[in-house]
Backbone as JSON, one array per atom type, in Angstrom:
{
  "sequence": "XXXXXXXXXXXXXXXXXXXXXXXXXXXXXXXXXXXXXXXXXXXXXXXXXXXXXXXXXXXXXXXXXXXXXXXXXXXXXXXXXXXXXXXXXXXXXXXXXXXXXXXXXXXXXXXXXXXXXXXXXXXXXXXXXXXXXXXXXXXXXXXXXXXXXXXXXXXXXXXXXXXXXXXXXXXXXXXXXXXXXXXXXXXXXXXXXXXXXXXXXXXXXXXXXXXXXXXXXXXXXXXXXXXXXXXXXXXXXXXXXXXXXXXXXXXXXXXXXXXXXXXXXXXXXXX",
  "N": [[-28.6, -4.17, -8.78], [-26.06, -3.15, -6.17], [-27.13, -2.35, -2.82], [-25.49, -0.38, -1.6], [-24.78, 1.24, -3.9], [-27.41, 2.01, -4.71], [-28.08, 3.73, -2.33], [-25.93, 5.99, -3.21], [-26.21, 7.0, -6.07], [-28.61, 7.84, -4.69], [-28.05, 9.85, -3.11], [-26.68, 11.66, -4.83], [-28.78, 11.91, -6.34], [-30.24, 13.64, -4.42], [-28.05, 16.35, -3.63], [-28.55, 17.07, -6.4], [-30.92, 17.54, -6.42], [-30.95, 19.86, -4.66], [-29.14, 21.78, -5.61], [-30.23, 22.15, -7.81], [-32.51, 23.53, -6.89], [-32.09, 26.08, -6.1], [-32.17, 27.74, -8.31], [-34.71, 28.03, -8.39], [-36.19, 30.48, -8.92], [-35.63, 30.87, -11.86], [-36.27, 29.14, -13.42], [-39.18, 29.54, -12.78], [-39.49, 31.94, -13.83], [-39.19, 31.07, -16.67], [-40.91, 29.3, -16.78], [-43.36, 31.07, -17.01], [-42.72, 33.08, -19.04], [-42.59, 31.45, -20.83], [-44.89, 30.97, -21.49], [-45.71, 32.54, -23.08], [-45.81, 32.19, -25.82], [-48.04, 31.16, -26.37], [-50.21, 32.38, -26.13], [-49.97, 33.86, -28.95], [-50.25, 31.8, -30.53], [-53.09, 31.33, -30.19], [-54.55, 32.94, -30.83], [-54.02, 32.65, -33.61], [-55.38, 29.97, -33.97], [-57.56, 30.97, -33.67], [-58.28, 32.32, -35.76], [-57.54, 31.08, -37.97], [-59.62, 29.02, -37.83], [-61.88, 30.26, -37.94], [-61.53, 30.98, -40.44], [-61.92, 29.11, -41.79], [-63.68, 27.84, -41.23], [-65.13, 25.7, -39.69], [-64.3, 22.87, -38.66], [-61.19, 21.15, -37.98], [-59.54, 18.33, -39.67], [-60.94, 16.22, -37.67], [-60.16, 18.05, -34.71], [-61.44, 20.79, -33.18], [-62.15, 24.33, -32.72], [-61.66, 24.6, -30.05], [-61.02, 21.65, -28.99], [-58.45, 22.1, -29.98], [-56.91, 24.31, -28.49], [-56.68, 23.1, -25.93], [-55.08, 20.9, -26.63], [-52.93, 22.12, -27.34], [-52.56, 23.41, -24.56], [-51.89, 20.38, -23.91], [-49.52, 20.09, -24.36], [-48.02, 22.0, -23.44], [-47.77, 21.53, -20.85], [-46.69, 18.74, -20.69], [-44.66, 19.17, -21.93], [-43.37, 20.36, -20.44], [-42.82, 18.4, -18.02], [-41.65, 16.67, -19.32], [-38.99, 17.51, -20.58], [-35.28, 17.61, -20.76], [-33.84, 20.16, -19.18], [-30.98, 22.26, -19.8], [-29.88, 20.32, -19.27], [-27.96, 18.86, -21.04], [-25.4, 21.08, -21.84], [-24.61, 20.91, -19.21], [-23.52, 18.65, -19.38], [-21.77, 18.5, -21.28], [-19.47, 20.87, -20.2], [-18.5, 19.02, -18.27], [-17.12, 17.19, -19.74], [-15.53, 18.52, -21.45], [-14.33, 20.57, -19.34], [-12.85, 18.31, -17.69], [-14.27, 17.66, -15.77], [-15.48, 14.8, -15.4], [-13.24, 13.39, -14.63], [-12.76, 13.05, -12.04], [-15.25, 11.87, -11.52], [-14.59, 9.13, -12.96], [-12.9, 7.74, -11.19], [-14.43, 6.48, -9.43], [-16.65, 3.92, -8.35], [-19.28, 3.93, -10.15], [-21.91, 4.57, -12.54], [-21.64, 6.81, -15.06], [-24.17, 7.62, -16.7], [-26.06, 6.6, -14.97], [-25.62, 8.8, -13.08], [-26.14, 11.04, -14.48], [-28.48, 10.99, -15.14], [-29.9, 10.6, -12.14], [-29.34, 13.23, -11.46], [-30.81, 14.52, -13.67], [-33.94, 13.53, -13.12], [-34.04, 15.07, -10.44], [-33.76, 17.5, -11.07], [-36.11, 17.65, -12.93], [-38.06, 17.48, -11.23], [-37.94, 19.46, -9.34], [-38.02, 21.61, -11.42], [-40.92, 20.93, -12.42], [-42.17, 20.98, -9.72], [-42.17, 24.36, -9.83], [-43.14, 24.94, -11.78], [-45.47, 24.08, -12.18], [-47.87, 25.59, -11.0], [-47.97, 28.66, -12.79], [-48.77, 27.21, -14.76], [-51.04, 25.57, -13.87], [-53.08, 27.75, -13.62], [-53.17, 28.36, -16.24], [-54.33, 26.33, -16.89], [-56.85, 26.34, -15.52], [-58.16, 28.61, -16.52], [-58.3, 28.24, -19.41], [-60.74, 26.64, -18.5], [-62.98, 25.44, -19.71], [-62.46, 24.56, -22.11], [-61.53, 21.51, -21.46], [-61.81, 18.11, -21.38], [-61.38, 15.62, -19.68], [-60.49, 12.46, -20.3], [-62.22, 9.37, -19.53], [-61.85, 6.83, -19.37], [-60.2, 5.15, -17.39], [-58.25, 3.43, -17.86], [-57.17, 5.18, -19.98], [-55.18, 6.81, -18.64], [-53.61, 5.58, -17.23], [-51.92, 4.36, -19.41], [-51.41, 6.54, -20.7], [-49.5, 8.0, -19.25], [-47.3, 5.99, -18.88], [-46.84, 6.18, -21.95], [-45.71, 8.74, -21.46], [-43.59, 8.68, -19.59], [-42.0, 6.84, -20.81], [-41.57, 8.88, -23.19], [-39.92, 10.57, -21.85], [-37.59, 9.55, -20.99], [-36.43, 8.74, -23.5], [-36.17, 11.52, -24.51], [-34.31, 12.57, -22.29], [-32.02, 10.38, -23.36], [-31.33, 10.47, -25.48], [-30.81, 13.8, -25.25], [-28.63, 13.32, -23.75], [-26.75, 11.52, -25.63], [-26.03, 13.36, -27.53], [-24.76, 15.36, -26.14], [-22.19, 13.98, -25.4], [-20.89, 14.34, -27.82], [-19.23, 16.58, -26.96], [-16.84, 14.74, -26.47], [-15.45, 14.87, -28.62], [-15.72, 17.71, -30.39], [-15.5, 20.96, -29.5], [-17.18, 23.18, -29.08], [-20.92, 22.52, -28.87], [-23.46, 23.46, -29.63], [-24.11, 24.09, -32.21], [-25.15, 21.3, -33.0], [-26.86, 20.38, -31.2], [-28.96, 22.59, -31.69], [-29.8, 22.1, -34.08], [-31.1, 19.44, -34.08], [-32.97, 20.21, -32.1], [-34.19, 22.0, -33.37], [-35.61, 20.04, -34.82], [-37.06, 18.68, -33.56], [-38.69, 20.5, -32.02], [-40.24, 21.25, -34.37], [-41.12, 18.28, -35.5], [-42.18, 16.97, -33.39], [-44.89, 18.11, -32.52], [-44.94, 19.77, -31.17], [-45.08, 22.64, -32.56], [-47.5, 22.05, -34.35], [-50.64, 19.65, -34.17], [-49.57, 16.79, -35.36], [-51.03, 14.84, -36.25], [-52.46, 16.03, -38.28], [-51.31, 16.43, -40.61], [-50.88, 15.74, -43.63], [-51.69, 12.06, -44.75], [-49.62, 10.26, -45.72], [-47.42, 11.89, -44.89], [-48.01, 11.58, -41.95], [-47.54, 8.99, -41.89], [-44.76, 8.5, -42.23], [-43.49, 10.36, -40.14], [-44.45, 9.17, -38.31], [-42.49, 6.75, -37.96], [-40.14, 8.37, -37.13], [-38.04, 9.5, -34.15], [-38.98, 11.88, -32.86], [-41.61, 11.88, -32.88], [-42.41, 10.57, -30.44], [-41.31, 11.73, -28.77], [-42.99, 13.83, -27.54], [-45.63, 14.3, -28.86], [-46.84, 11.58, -28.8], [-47.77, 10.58, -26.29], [-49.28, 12.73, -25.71], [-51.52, 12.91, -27.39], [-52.27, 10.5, -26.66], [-53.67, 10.53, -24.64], [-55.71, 12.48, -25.47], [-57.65, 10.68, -26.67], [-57.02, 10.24, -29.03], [-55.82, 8.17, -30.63], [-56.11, 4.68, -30.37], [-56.92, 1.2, -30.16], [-54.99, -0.92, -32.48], [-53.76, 1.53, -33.69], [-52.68, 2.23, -30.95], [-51.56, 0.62, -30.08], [-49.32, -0.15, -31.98], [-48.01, 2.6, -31.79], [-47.04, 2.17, -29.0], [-45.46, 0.1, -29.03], [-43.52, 0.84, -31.05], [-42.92, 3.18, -29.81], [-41.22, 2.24, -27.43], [-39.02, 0.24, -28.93], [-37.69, 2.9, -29.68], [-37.08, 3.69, -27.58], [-35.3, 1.76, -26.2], [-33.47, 1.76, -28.65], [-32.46, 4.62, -28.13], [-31.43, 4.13, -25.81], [-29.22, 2.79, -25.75], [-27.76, 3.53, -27.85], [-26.56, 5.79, -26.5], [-25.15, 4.37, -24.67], [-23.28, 3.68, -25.88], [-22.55, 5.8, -27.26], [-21.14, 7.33, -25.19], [-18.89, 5.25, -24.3], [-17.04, 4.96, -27.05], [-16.63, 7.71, -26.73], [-15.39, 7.64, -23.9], [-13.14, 6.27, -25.12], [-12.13, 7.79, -26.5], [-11.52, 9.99, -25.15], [-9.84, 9.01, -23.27], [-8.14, 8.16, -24.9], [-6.49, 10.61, -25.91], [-5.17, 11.33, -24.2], [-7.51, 12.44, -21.99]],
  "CA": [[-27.79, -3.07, -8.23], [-26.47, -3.33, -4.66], [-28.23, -1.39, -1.44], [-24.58, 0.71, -1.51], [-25.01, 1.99, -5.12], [-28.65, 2.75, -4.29], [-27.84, 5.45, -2.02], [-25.16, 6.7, -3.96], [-27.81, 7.35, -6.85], [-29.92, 8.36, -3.77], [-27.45, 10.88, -2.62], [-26.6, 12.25, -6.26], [-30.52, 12.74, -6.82], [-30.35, 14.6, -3.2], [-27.56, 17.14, -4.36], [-28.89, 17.74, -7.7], [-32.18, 18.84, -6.12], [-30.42, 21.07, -3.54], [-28.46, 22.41, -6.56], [-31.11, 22.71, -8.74], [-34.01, 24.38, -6.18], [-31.35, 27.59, -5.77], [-32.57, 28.41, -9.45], [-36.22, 27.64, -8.83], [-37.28, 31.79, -9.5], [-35.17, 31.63, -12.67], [-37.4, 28.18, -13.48], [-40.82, 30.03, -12.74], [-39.79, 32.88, -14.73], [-39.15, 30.55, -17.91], [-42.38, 28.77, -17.7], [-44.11, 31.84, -17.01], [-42.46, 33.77, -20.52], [-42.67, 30.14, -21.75], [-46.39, 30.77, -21.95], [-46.37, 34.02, -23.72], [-46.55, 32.19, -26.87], [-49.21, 30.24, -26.51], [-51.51, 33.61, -26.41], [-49.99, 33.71, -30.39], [-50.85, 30.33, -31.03], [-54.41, 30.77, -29.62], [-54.88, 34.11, -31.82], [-53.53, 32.37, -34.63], [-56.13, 29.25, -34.73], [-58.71, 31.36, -33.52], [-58.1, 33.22, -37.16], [-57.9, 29.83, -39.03], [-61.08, 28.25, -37.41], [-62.98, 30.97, -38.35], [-62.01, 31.66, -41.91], [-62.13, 27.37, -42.62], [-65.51, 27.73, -40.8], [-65.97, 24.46, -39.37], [-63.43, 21.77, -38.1], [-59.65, 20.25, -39.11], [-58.69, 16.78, -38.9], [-61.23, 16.24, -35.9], [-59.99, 19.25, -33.97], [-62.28, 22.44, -33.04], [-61.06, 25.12, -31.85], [-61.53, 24.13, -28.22], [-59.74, 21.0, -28.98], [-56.9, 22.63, -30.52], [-56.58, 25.14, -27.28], [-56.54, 21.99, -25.5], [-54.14, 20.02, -27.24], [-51.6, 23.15, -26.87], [-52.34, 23.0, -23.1], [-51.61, 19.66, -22.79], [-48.4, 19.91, -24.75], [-47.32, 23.18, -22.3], [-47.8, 20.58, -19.6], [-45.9, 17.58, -21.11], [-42.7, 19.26, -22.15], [-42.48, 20.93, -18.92], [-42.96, 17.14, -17.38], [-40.32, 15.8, -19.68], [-37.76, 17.85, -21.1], [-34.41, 18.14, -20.16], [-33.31, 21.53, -18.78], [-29.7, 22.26, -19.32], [-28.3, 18.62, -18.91], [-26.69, 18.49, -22.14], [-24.78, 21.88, -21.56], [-23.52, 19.9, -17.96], [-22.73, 17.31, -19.77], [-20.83, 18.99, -21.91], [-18.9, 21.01, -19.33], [-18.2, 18.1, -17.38], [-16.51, 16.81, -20.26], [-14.83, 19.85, -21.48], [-13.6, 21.19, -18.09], [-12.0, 17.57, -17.04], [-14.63, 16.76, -14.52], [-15.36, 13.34, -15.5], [-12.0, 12.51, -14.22], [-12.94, 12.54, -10.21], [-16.24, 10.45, -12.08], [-14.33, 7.81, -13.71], [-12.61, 6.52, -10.28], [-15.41, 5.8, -8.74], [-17.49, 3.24, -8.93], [-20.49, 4.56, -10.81], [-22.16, 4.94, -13.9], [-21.91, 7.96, -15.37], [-25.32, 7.63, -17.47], [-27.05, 6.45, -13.9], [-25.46, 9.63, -12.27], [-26.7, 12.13, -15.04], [-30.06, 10.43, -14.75], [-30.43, 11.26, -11.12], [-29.76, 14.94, -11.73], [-32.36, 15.05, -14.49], [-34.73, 13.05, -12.13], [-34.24, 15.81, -9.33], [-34.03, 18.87, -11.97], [-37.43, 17.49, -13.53], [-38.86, 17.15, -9.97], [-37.84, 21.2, -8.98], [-38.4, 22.3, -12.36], [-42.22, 20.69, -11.7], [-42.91, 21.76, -8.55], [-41.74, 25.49, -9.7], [-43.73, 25.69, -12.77], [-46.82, 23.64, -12.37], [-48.71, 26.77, -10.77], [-48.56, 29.41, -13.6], [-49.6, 26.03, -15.87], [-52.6, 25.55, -13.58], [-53.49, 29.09, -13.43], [-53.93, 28.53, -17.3], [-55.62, 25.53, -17.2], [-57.99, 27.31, -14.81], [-58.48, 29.84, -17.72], [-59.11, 27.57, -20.23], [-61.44, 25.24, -18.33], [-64.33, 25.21, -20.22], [-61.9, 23.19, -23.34], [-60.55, 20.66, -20.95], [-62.59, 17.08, -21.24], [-60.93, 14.82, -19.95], [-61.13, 11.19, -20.23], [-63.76, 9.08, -18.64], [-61.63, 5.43, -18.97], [-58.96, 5.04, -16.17], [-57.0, 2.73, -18.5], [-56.49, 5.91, -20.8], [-54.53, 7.9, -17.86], [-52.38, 4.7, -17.16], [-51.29, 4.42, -21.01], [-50.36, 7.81, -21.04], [-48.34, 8.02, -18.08], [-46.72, 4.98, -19.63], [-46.13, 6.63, -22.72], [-45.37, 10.33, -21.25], [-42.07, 8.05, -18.74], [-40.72, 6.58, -22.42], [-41.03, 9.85, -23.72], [-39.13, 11.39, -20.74], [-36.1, 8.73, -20.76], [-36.06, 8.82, -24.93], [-35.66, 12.99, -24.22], [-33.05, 11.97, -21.82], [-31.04, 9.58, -23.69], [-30.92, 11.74, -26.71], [-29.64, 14.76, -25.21], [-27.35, 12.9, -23.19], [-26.0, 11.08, -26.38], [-25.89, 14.98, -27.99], [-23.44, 16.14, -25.48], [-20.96, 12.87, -25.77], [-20.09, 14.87, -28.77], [-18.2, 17.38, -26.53], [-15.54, 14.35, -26.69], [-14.54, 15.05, -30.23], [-15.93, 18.89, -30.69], [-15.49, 21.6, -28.46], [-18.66, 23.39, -29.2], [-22.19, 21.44, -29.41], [-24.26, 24.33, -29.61], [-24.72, 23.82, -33.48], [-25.5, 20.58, -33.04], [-27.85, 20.76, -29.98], [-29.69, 23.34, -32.03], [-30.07, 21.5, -35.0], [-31.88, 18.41, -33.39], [-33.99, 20.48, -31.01], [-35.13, 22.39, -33.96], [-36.63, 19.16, -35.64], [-37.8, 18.41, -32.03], [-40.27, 21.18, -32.18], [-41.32, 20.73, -35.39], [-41.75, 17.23, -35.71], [-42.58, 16.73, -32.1], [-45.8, 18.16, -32.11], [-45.77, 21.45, -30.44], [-45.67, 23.22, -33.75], [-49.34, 21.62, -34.53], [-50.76, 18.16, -33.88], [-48.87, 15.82, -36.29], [-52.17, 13.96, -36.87], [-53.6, 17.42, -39.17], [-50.73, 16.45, -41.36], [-51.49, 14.06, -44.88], [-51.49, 10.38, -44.19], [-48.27, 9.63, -46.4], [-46.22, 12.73, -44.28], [-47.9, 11.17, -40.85], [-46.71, 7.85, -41.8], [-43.26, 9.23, -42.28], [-43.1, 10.73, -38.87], [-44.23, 7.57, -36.98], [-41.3, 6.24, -37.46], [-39.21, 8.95, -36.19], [-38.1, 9.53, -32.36], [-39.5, 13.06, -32.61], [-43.49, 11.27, -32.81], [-42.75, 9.73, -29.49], [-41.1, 12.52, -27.34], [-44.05, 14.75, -27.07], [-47.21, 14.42, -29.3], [-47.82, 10.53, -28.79], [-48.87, 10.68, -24.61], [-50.64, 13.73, -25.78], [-52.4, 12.01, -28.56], [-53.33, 8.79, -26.44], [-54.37, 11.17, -23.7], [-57.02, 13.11, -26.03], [-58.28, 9.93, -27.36], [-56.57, 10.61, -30.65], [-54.64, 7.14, -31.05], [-56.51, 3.86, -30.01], [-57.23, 0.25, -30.68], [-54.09, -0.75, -33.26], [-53.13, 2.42, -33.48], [-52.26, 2.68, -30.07], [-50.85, -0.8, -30.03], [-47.99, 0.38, -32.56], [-47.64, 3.52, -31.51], [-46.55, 1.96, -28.2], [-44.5, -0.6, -29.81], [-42.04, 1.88, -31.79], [-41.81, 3.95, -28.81], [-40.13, 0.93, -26.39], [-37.99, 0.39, -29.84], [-36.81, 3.68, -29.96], [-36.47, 3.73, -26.27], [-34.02, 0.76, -26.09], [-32.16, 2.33, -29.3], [-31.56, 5.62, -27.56], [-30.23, 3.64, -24.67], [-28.24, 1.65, -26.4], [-26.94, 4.29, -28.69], [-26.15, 6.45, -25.73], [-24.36, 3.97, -23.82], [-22.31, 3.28, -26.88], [-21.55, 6.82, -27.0], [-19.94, 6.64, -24.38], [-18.01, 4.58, -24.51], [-16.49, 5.42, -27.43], [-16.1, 9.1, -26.37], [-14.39, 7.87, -23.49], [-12.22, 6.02, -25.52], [-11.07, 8.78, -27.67], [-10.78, 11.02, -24.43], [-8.1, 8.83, -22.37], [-6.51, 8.18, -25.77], [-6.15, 11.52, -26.16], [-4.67, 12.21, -22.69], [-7.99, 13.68, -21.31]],
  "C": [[-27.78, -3.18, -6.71], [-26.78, -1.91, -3.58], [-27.07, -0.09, -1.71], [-24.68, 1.43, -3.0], [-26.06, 2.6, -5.26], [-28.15, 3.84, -3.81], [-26.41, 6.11, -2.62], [-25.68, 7.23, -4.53], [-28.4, 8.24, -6.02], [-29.42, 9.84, -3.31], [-27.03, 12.27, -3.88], [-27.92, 13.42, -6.35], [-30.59, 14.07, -5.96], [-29.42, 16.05, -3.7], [-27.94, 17.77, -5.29], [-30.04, 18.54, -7.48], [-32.09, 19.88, -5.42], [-30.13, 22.09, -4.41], [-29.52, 23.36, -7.18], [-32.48, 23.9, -8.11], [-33.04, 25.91, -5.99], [-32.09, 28.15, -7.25], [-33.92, 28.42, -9.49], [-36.82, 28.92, -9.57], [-36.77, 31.7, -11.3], [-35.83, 30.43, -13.69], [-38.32, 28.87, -13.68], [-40.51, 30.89, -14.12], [-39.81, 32.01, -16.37], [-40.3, 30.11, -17.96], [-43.09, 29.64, -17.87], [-44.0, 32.59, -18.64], [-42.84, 32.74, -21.6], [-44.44, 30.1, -22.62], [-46.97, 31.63, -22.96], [-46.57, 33.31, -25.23], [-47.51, 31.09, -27.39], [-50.59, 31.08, -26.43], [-51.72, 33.73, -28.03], [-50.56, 33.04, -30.94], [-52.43, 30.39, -31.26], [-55.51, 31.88, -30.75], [-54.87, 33.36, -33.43], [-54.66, 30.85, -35.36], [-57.49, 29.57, -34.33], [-59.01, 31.88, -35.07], [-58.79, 31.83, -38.32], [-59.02, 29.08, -38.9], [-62.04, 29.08, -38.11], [-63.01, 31.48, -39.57], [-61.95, 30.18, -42.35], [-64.26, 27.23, -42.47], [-66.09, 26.81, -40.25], [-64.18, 23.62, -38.86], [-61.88, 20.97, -39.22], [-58.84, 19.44, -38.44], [-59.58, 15.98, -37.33], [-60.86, 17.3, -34.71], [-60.91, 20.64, -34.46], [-61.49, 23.04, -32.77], [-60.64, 24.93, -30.61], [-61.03, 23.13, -28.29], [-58.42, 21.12, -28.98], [-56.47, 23.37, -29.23], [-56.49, 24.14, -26.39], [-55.41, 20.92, -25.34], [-52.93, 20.72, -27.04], [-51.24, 23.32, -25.51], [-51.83, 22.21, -22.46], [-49.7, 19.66, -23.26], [-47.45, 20.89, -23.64], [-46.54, 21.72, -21.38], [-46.77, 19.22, -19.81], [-44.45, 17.71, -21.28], [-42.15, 19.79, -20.75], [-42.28, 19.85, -17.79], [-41.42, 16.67, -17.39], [-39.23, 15.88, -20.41], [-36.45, 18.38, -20.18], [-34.16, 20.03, -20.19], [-31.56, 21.86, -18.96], [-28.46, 21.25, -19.2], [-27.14, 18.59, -20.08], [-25.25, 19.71, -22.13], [-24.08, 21.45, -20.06], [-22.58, 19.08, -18.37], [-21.21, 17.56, -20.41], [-19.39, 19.84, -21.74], [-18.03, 20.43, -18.35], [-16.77, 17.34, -18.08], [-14.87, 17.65, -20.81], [-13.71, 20.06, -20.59], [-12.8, 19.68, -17.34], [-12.94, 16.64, -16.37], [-14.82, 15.64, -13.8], [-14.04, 12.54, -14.63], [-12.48, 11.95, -13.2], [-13.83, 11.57, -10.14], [-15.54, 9.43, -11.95], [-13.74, 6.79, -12.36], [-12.86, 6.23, -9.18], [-16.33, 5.33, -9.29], [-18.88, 3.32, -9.55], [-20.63, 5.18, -12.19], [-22.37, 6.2, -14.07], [-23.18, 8.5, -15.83], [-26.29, 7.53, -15.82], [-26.52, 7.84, -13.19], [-26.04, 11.05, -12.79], [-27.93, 12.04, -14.77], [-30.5, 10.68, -13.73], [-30.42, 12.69, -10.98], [-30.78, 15.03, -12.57], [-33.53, 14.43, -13.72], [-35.04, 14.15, -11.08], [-34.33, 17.37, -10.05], [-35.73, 18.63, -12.35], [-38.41, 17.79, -12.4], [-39.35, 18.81, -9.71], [-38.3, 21.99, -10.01], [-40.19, 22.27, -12.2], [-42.63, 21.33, -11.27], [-43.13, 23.58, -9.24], [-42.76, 26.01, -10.53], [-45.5, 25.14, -13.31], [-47.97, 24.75, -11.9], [-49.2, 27.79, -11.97], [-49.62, 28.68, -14.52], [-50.61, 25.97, -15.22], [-53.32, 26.61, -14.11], [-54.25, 29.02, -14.82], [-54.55, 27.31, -17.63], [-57.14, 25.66, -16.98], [-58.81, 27.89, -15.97], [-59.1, 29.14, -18.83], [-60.24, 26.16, -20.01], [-62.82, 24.57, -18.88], [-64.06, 24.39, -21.97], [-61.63, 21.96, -22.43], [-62.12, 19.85, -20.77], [-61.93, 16.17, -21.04], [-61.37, 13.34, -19.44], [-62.01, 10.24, -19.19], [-63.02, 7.43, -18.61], [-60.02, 5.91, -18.37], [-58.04, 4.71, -16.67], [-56.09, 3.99, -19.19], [-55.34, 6.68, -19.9], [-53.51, 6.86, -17.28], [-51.47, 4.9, -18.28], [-50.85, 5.49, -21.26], [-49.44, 8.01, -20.57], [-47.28, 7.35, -18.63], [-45.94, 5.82, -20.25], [-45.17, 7.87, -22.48], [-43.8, 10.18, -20.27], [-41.7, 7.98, -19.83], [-40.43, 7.88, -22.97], [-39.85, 10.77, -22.93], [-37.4, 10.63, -20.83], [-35.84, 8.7, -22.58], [-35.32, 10.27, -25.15], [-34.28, 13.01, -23.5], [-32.06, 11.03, -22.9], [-30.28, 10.1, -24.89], [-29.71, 13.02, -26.49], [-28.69, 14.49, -24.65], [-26.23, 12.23, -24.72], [-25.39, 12.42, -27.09], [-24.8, 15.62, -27.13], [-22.06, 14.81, -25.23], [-20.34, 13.83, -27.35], [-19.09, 15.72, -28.62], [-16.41, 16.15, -26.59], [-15.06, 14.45, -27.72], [-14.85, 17.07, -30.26], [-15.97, 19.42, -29.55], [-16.61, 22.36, -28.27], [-19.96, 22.72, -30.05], [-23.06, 21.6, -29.87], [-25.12, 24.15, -31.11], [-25.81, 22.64, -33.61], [-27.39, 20.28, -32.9], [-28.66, 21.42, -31.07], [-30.75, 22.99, -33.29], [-31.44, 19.92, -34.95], [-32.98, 18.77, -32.99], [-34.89, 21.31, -32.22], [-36.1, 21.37, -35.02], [-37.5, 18.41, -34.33], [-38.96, 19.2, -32.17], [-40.94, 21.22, -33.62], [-42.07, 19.55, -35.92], [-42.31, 16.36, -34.55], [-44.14, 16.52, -32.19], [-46.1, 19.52, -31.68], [-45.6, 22.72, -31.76], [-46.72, 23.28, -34.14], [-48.91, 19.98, -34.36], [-50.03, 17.64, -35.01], [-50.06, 15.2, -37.26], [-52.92, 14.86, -38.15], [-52.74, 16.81, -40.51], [-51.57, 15.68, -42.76], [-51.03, 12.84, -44.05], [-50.2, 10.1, -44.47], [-47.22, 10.47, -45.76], [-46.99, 11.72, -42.53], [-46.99, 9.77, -40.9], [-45.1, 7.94, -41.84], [-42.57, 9.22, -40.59], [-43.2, 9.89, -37.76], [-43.63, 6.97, -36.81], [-39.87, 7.11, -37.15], [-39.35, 8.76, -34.88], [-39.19, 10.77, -32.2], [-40.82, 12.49, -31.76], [-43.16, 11.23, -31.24], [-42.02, 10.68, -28.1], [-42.08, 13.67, -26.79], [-45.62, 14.4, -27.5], [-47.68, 12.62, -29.09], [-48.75, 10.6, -27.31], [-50.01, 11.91, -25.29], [-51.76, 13.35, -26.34], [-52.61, 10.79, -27.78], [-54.13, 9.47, -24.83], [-55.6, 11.92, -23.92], [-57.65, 12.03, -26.77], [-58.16, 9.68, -29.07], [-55.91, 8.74, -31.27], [-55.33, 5.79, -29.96], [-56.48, 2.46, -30.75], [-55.65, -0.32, -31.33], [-53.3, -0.12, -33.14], [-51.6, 2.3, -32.65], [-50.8, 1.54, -29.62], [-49.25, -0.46, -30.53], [-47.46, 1.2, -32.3], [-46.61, 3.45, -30.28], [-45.33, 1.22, -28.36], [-43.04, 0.1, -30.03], [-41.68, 2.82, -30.62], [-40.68, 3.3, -27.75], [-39.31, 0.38, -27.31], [-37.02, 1.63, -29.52], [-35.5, 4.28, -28.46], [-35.17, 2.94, -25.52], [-32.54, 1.24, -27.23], [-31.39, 3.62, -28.52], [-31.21, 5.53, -26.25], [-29.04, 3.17, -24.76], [-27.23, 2.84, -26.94], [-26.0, 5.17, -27.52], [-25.17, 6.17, -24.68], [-22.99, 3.75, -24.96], [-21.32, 4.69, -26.87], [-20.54, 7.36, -26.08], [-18.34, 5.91, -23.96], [-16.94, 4.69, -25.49], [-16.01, 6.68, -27.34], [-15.31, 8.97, -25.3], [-13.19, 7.25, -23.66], [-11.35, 6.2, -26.22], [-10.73, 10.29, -25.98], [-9.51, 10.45, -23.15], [-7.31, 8.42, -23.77], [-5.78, 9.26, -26.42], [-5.24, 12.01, -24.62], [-5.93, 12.92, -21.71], [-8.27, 12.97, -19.99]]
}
């Protein structure tokens, strides 16, 4: 990519964070409500710990309060905010046009807004999240090998650009349908359930985990979490990594495809 397309990108990113920091209070306030139900959650396996009486799947209770912490922390890392509803707008309302004749990828130009949204969203909402890490600091152990906090990182970027590529392919649907909303809704609700932030994945049976390891879901939230609590090593970890840089190249691939064909049904439609 040459030096002049750099700052193009560079200038994009710049905008989007200008854009995006005007909403920062309306940011805080979401992570802040965002948290209220993780008081439920905490009620809810305080209940089940204590009428099992003892431990599930390797998780205590203080694991489990743990494991919900780090998930807070992860989606608020690496989920899109809003992009697909841009996207979809963009498409909708025309905007693409003033896009298309200039030289630039559309996929690299969404990408620097979610890059500079993720950044503001961050900054905005990593405080209340301390505040409750603070609170719960007497669960929090964390790891003691250096490698493990590389490998997550690792995994916790794929999961961030797999989240990305997804909902960006999810709003390419505005070129055929005018509302996505169903769609969108439909996806995101097997997102939180087979994600992870429902419960760990790993509590599941063996023959339903094996299932889910080869979905995308596994790999947009609960694997970094799971190779960050020491949950997923050796082998494991090996495959686990594997299928996520698979799924990561498919929902690039797929997404550029979409594309493409969406904008080849919206200039043969006149749009």
């Amino acid at each position: 990519m040459s030096t002049s397309k750099i700052e193009k990108y560079v200038s994009v990113f710049n905008i989007g964070l200008q854009n995006t920091f005007v909403y920062r209070w309306n940011y805080f306030l979401r992570a802040l409500f965002g948290l209220i139900p993780l008081a439920g959650t905490v009620f809810l396996w305080a209940a089940v710990f204590k009428e099992r009486g003892g431990g599930l799947h390797g998780y205590d209770y203080g694991s489990m309060i743990y494991y919900y912490l780090l998930t807070i922390l992860v989606s608020n890392l690496v989920t899109p905010t809003e992009d697909e509803w841009q996207i979809a707008a963009d498409i909708r309302e025309g905007q693409i046009n003033a896009l298309l004749t200039k030289p630039m990828s559309y996929l690299a130009y969404r990408f620097s807004i979610f890059l500079s949204g993720r950044l503001v969203y961050t900054f905005v909402t990593l405080p209340p999240i301390a505040l409750i890490f603070i609170y719960y600091r007497d669960y929090i152990v964390l790891p003691t090998d250096p490698m493990v906090y590389v490998v997550a990182t690792v995994s916790m970027l794929m999961a961030a650009l797999i989240q990305f590529f997804i909902t960006y392919s999810l709003a390419m649907m505005a070129f055929w349908i005018l509302e996505i909303s169903t769609i969108v809704f439909i996806v995101y609700s097997f997102e939180y359930f087979l994600g992870g932030q429902m419960f760990p994945i790993d509590i599941m049976p063996s023959a339903v985990q094996a299932v889910m390891k080869w979905l995308p879901f596994y790999y947009e939230l609960f694997c970094p979490v799971a190779i960050f609590l020491g949950r997923l090593k050796g082998a494991e970890l090996v495959q686990a990594l594997a299928i996520q840089t698979g799924w990561l190249l498919l929902a690039w691939a797929w997404a550029n495809y979409m594309w493409k064909r969406g904008l080849g049904h919206y200039q043969a439609v006149g749009g």
